[in-house]
C-alpha positions as CSV (number, residue, x, y, z in Angstrom):
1,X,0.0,0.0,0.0
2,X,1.0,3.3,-0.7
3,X,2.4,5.3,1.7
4,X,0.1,8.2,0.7
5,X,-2.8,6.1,1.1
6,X,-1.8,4.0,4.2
7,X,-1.7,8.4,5.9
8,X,-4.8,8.5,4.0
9,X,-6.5,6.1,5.7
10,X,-4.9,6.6,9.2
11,X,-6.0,10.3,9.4
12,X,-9.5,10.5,7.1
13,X,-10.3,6.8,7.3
14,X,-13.5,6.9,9.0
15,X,-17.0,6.8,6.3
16,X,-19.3,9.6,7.7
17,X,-21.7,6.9,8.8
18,X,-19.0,5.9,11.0
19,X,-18.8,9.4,12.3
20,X,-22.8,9.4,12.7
21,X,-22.3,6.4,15.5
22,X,-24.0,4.2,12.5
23,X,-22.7,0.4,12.6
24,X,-23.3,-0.2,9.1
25,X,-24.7,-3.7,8.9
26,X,-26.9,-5.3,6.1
27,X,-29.8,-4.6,8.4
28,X,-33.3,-2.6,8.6
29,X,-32.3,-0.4,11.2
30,X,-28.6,0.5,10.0
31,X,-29.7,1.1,6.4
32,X,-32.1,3.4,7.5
33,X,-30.0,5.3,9.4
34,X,-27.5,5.8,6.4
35,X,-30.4,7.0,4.6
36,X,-31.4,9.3,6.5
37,X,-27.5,10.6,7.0
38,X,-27.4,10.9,3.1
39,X,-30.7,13.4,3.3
40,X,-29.1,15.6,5.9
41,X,-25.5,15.4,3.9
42,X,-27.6,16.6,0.7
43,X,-28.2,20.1,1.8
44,X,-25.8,22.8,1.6
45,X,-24.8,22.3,4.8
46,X,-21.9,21.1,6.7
47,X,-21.1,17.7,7.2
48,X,-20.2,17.8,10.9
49,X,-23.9,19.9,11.1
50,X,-25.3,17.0,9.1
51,X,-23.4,14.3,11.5
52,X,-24.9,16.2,14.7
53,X,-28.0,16.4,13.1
54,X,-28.5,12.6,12.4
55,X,-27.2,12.1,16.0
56,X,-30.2,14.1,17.2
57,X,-32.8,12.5,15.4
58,X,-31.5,8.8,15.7
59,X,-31.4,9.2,20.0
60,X,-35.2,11.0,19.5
61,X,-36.1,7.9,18.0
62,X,-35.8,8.7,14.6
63,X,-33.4,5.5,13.9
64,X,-36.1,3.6,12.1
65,X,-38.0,4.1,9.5
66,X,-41.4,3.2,12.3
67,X,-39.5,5.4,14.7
68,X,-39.5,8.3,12.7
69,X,-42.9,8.2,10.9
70,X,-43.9,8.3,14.6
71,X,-42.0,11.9,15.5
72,X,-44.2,14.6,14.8
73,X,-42.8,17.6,12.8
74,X,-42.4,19.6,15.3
75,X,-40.0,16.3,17.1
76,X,-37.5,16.4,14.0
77,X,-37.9,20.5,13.7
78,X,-36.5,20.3,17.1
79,X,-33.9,17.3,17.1
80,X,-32.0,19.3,13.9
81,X,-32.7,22.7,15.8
82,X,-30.3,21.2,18.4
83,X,-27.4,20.2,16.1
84,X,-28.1,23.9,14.7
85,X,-29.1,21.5,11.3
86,X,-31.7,25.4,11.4
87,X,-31.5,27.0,7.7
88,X,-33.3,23.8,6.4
89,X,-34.8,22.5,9.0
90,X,-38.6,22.9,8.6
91,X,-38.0,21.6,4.7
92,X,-35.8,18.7,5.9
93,X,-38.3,17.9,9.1
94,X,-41.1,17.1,5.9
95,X,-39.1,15.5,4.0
96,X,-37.7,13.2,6.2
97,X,-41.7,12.2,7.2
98,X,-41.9,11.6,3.9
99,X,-38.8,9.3,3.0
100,X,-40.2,7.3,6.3
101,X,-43.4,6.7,4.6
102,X,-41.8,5.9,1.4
103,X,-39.7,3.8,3.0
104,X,-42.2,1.9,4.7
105,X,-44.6,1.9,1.9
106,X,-42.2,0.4,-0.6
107,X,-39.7,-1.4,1.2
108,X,-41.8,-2.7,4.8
109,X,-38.7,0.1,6.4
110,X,-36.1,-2.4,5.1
111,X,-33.9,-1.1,2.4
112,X,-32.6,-4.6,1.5
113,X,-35.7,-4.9,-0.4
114,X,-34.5,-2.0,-2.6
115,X,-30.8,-4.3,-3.6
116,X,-33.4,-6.9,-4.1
117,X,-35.6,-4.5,-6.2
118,X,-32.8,-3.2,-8.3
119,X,-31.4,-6.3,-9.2
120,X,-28.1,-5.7,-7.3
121,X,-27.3,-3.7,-10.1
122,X,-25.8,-0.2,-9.2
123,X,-27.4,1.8,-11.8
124,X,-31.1,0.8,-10.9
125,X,-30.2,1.1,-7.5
126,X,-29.2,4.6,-7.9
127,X,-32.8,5.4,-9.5
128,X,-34.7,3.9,-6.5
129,X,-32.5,5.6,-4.2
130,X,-33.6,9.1,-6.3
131,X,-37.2,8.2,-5.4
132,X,-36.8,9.0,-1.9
133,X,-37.5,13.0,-1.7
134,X,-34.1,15.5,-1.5
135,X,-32.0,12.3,-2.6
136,X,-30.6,13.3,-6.1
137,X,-27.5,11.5,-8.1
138,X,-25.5,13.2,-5.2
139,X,-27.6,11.6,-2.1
140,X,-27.1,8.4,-4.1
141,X,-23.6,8.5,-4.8
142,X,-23.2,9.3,-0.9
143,X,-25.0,6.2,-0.6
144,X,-23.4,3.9,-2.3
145,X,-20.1,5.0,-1.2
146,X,-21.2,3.4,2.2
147,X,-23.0,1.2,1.5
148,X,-20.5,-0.8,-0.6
149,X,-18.6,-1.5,2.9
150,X,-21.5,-3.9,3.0
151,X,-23.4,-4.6,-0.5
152,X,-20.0,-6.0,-1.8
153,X,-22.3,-6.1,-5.6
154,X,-21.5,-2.4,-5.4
155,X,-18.2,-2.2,-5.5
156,X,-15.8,-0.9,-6.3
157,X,-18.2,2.7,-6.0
158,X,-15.5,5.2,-7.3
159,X,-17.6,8.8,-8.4
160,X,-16.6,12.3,-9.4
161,X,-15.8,13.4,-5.2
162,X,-13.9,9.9,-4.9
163,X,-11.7,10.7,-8.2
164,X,-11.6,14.4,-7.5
165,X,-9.4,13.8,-3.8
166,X,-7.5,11.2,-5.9
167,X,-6.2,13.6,-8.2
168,X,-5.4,16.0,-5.7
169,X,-3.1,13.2,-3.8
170,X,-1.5,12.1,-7.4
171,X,-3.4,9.0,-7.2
172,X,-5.1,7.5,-10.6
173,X,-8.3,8.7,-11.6
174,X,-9.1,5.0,-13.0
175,X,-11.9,3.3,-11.1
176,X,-10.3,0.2,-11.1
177,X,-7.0,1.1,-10.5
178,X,-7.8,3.6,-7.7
179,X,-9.7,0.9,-5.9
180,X,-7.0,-2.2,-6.3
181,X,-5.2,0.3,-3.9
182,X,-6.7,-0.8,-0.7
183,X,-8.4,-4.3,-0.3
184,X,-11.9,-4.3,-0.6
185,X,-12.8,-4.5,2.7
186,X,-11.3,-0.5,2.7
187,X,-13.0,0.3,0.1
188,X,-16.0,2.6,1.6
189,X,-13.3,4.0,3.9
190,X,-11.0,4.9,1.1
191,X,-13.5,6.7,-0.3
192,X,-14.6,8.6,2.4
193,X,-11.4,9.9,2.8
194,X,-10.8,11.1,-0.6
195,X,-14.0,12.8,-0.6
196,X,-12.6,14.9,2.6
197,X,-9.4,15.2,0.8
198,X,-11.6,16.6,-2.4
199,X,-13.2,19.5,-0.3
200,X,-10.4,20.1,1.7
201,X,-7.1,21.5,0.1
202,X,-5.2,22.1,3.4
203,X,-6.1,17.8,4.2
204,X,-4.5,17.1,0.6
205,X,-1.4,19.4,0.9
206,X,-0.7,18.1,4.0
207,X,-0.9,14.5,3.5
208,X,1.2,15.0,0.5
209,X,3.9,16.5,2.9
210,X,3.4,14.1,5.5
């Protein structure tokens, strides 16, 4: 391994579901979570805001796709008031309602029906994923990024933010090659940190140093 990506990894290695207290597992509760994390990331917002935010609503009871169907408004208004999630919040507090009926609705609140849905084929899962409301090709690339530390059919999930950080360290740009870098198991982490690398220039300069 690189020595640039072994710093990498050591410094940035942690996905942001990691950092939202999620243990990703290929279950109900987890893949809900995520989902919700990839709404609050999708705003124009900070991601430590976001992080805080999903925090908030996970220990209100929003954790579940039941849970939060079952917070009023006015519950997730105030759990993303508290993380100061505030310039989006009323907007966000309907939507996320919403992607909790969907999600129940469509799926029962299990997302592995959507793999099973889509074929496990990345593409079509993509498009479900951009039914769910304030989830575009963004929410879903922040998705998949994740969730491929778990849905192994996704990987290796390499997107414009991954290959962006990649170029910035000197790394290839090539999909395959940038992902034969760490074993797979690495993979979601990897690409987390390149996409903290890719919006932060002082993070690339110094692991470049380093």
């Amino acid at each position: 391994m690189d020595a640039v990506v072994k710093n990498l990894l050591r410094e940035s290695g942690q996905t942001f579901a990691e950092e939202a207290g999620i243990t990703l597992k290929d279950q109900p509760g987890p893949l809900f979570k995520l989902l919700v994390l990839v709404n609050l990331l999708s705003a124009r917002i900070s991601s430590d805001i976001a992080v805080a935010a999903a925090h908030e609503l996970f220990e209100a009871g929003g954790g579940t796709a039941r849970g939060m169907g079952r917070m009023s408004w006015q519950d997730r208004v105030d759990a993303l008031g508290r993380a100061h999630y505030v310039r989006y919040d009323e907007s966000t507090a309907s939507r996320l309602g919403d992607t909790a009926d969907l999600a129940q609705d469509k799926y029962n609140g299990d997302l592995r029906r959507l793999a099973i849905e889509a074929g496990r084929d990345t593409g079509k899962a993509r498009e479900l994923l951009q039914e769910f409301p304030g989830i575009g090709p963004t929410g879903a690339d922040i998705f998949c990024r994740e969730a491929q530390a778990i849905w192994p059919w996704l990987r290796p999930y390499i997107d414009d933010q991954v290959k962006r950080g990649a170029e910035r360290l000197g790394l290839p740009a090539d999909p395959g090659e940038l992902a034969g870098k760490v074993p797979d198991k690495d993979l979601a982490r990897f690409s987390a940190a390149l996409v903290r690398v890719a919006h932060d220039k002082k993070l690339a300069d110094h692991l470049k140093a380093a």
